[in-house]
C-alpha positions as CSV (number, residue, x, y, z in Angstrom):
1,X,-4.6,-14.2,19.4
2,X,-8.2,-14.1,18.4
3,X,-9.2,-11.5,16.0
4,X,-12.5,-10.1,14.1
5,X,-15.4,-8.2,14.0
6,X,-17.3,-7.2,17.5
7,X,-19.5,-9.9,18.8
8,X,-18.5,-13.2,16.8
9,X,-17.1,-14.5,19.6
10,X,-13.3,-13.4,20.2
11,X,-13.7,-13.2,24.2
12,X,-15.7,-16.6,24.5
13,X,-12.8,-18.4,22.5
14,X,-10.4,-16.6,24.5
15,X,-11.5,-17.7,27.5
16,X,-11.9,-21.4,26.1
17,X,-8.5,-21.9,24.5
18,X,-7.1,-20.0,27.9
19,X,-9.4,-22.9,30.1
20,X,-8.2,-25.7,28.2
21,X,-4.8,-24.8,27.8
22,X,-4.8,-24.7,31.7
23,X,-6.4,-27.9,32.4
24,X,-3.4,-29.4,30.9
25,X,-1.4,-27.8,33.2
26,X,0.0,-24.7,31.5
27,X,0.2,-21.2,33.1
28,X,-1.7,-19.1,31.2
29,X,-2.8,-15.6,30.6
30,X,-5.9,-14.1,29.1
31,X,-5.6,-10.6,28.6
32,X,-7.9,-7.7,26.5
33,X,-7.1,-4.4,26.4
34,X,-10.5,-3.4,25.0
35,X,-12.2,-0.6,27.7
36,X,-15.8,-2.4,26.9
37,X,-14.1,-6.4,27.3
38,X,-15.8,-8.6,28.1
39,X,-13.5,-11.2,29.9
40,X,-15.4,-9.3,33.7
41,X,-18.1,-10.7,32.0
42,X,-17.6,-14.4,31.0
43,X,-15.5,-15.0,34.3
44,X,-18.0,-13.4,36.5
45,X,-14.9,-11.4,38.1
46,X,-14.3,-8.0,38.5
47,X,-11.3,-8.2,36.4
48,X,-10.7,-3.9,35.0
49,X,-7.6,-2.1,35.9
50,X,-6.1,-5.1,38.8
51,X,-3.5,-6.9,36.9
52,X,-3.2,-10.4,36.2
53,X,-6.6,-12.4,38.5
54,X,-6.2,-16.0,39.6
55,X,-9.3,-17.7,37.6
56,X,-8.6,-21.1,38.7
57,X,-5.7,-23.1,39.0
58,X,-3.1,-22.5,36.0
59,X,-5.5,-19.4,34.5
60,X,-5.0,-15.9,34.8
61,X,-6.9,-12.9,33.2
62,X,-6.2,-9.6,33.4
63,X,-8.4,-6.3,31.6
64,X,-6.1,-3.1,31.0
65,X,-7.4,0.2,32.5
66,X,-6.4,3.0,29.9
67,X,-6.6,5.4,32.2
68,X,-4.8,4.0,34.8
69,X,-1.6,3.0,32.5
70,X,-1.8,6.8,31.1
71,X,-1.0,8.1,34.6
72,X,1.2,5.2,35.3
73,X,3.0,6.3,31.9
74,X,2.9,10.1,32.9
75,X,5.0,9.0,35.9
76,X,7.6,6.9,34.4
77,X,8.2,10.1,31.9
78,X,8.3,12.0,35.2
79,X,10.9,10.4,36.6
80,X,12.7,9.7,33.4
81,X,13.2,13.4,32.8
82,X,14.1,14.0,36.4
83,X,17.1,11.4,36.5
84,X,18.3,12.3,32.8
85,X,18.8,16.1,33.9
86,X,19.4,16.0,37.4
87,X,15.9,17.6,38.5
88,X,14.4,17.5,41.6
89,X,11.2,19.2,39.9
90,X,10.0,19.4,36.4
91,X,9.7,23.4,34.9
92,X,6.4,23.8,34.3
93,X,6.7,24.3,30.9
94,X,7.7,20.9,30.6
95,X,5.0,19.7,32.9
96,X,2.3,21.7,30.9
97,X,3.4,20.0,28.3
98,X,2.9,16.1,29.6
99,X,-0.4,17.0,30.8
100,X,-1.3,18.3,27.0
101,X,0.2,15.3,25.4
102,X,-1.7,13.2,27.6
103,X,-4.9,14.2,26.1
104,X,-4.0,13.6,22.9
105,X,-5.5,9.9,22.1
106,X,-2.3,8.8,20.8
107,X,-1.3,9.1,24.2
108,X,-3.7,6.4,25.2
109,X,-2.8,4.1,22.4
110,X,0.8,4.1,23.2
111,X,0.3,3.7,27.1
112,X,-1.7,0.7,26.4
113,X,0.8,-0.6,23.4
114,X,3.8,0.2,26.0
115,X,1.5,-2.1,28.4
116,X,1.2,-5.1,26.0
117,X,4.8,-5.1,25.4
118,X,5.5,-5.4,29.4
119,X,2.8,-8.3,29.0
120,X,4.2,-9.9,26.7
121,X,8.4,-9.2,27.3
122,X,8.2,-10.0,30.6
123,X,7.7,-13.7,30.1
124,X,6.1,-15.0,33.1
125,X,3.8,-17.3,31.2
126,X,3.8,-20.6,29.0
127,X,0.7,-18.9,26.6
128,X,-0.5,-15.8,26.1
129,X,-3.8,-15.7,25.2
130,X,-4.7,-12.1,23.7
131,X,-8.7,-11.1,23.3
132,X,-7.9,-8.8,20.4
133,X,-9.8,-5.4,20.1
134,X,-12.4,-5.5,16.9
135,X,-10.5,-5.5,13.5
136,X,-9.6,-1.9,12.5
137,X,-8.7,-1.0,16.0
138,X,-6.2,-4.6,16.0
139,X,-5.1,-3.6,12.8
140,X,-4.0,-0.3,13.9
141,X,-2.0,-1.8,17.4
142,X,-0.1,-4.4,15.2
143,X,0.9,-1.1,12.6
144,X,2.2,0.8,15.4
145,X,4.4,-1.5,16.1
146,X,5.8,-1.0,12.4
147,X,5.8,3.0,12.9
148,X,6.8,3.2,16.5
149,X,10.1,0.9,15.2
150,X,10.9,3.2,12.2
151,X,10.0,6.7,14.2
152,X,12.6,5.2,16.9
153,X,15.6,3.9,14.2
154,X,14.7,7.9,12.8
155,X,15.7,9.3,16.6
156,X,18.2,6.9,16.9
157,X,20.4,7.4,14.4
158,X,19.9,11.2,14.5
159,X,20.6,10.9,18.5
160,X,23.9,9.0,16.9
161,X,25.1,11.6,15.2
162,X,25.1,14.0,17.7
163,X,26.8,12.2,20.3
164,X,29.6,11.4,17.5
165,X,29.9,15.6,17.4
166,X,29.9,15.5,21.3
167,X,32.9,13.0,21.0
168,X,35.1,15.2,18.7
169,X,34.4,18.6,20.4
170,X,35.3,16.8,23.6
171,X,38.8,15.4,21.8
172,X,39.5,19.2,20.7
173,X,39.0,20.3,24.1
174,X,41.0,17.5,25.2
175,X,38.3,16.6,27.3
176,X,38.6,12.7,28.2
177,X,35.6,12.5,30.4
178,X,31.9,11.8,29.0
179,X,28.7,11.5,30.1
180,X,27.0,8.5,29.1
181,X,24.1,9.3,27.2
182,X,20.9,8.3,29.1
183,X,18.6,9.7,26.2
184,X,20.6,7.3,23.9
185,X,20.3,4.7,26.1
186,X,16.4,4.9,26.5
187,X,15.9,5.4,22.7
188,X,17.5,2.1,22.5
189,X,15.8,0.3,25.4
190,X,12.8,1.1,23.8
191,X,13.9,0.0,20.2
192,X,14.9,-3.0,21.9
193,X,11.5,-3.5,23.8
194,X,9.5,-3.1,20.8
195,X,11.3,-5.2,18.3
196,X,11.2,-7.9,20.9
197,X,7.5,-7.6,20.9
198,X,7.4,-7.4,17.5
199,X,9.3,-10.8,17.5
200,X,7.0,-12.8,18.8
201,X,3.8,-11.2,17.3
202,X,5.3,-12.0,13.8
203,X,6.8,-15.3,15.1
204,X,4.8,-18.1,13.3
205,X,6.8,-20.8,15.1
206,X,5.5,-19.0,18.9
207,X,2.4,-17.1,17.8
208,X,-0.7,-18.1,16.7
209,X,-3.6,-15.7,14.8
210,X,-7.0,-17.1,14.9
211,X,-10.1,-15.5,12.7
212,X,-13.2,-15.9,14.2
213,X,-16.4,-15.7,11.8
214,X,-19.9,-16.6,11.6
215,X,-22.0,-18.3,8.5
216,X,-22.9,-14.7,7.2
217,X,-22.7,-13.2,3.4
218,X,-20.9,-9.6,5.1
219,X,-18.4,-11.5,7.7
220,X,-16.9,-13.7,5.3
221,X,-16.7,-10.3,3.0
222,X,-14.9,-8.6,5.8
223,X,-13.0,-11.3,7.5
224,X,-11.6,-11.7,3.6
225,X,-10.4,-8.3,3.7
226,X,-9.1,-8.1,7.2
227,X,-6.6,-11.3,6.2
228,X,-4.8,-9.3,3.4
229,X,-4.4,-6.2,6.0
230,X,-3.4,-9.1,8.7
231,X,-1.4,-10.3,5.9
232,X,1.3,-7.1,5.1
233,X,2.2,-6.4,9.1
234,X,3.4,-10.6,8.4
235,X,0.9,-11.5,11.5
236,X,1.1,-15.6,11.2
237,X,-2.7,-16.6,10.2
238,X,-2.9,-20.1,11.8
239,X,-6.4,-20.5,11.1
240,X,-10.3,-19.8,11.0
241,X,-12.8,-20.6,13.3
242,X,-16.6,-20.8,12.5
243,X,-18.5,-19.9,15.9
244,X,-22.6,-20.1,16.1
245,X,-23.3,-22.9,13.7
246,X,-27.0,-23.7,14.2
247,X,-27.1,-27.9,14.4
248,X,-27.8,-30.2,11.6
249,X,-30.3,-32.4,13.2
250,X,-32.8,-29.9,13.8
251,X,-33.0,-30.4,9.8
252,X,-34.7,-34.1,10.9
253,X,-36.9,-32.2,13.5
254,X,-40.9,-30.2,12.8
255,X,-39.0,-26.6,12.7
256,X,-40.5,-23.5,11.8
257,X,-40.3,-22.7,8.0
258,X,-38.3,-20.0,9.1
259,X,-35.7,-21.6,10.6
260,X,-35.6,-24.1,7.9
261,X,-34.3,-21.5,5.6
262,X,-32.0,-20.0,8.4
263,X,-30.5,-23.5,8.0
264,X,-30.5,-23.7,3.9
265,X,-28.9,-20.3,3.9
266,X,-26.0,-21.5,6.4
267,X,-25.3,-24.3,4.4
268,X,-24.8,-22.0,1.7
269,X,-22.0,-20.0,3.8
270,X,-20.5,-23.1,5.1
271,X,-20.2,-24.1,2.2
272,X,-18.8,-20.9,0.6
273,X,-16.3,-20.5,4.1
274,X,-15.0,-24.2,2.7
275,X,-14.0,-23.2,-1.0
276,X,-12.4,-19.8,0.2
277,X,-10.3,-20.8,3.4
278,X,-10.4,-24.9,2.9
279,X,-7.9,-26.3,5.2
280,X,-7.6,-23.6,7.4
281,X,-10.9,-23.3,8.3
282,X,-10.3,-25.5,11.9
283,X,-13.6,-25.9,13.8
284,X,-17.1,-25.1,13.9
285,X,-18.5,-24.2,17.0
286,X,-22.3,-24.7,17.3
287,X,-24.9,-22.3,18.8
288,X,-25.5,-22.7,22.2
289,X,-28.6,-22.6,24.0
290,X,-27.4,-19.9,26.8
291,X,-24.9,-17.0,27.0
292,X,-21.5,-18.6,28.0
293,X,-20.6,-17.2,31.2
294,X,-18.9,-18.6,34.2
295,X,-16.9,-21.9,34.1
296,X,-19.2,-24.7,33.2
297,X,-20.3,-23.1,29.7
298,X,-16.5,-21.9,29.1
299,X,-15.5,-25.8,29.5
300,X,-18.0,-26.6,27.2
301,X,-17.0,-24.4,24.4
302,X,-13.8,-25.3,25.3
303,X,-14.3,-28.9,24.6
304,X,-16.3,-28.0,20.6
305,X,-13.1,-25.4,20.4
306,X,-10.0,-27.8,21.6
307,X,-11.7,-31.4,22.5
């Protein structure tokens, strides 16, 4: 995962870890579930809303249409209803109601949460690669796995209780024959679905959490802040990356007095992103002279990033 504020970089180094990783011959998958992602961008594909896209040999990347997964998600709770009660048709209270939840934005968080979970359960790839949303928007996807976990034990055990009445009014009516309980039984699939997730998120031994920053007073400010938030939802910090470092040897060359101080006051930074994160701080990626799109500028960030 590549995480911090918009525009530092998270979708370039994405797409470079993704590249590299695939030139040594692993299947991998890039995937964003930002609605203004870039990865249509740097790939110069129409990527939005069509699943996992064939990039090049070994590299997939797939952008996740809200919208579309909200329907998709209206469906499956369709159905679900349907087969738990034995309905041919939903009452239209109960379909009033799934259209009014629906445009609640929570409903839109959890369809796209529910989506990263099938990404990342179903297991049909040797790395993940995830081009995380900016910072309190991550921060708030990696919580809900926390709350959706605890709301769901809450059900759960209530759900619990009730089928332990059901079991001793069926004894005293000398009743032998239960239904299975299919509301149990999906409160528990999902439990298990998102503890799973929540497994390999927190999993410092399979998942890896990147910060990406720049040389800049108010990034290192906030990226300090966002790894103590990072830290309490126990998301493995593997390491800092410093993206858009201007190059030393234009200190040797006749430069605007301007960009001579540009390069003073990065030193400074660098110097300050050494004494706060030391050893963690992994690479430094210089500024390029042209937007990196398409392959040929993805190797070669790939190459300052892995190489």
């Amino acid at each position: 995962m590549f995480g911090g504020k918009g525009g530092l970089g998270k979708t370039t180094f994405s797409a470079a870890m993704g590249y590299w990783l695939a030139q040594q011959g692993h299947k991998v998958l890039v995937f964003s579930v930002d609605p203004q992602a870039s990865l249509s961008d740097i790939f110069q594909q129409d990527l939005f809303g069509k699943g996992p896209v064939q990039i090049m040999d070994n590299l997939f990347a797939q952008e996740i249409d809200a919208d579309q997964r909200v329907k998709a998600y209206q469906d499956e709770i369709r159905q679900k209803i349907r087969a738990m009660y034995g309905m041919k048709e939903l009452p239209e209270e109960v379909e009033s109601y799934i259209q009014a939840a629906s445009a609640e934005p929570a409903m839109e968080e959890s369809a796209i949460f529910d989506a990263v979970v099938d990404i990342v359960v179903a297991g049909e790839y040797d790395y993940y690669i995830y081009d995380l949303v900016p910072l309190g928007h991550a921060l708030y996807y990696l919580s809900m796995a926390t709350v959706y976990d605890a709301w769901i034990e809450k059900i759960t055990s209530l759900r619990e209780q009730m089928r332990e009445y059901d079991q001793v009014a069926a004894h005293l009516r000398q009743d032998s024959t239960m239904d299975e309980d299919a509301i149990l039984n999906e409160l528990l699939y999902i439990k298990d679905r998102i503890q799973a997730s929540s497994r390999i998120l927190t999993d410092s031994k399979h998942t890896a959490f990147f910060f990406v920053l720049v040389p800049e007073d108010m990034i290192i400010a906030d990226t300090l802040k966002a790894a103590e938030l990072f830290s309490r939802f126990k998301v493995p910090i593997s390491g800092y990356v410093v993206n858009r470092v201007l190059p030393e040897e234009l200190k040797t060359q006749d430069i605007p007095e301007f960009l001579r101080h540009r390069l003073d006051m990065q030193a400074r930074h660098l110097g300050r992103i050494n004494d706060t994160f030391g050893a963690q701080v992994l690479g430094r990626v210089p500024e390029l002279e042209r937007d990196v799109t398409g392959l040929t500028m993805i190797s070669r960030v790939a190459d300052y990033l892995c190489g």
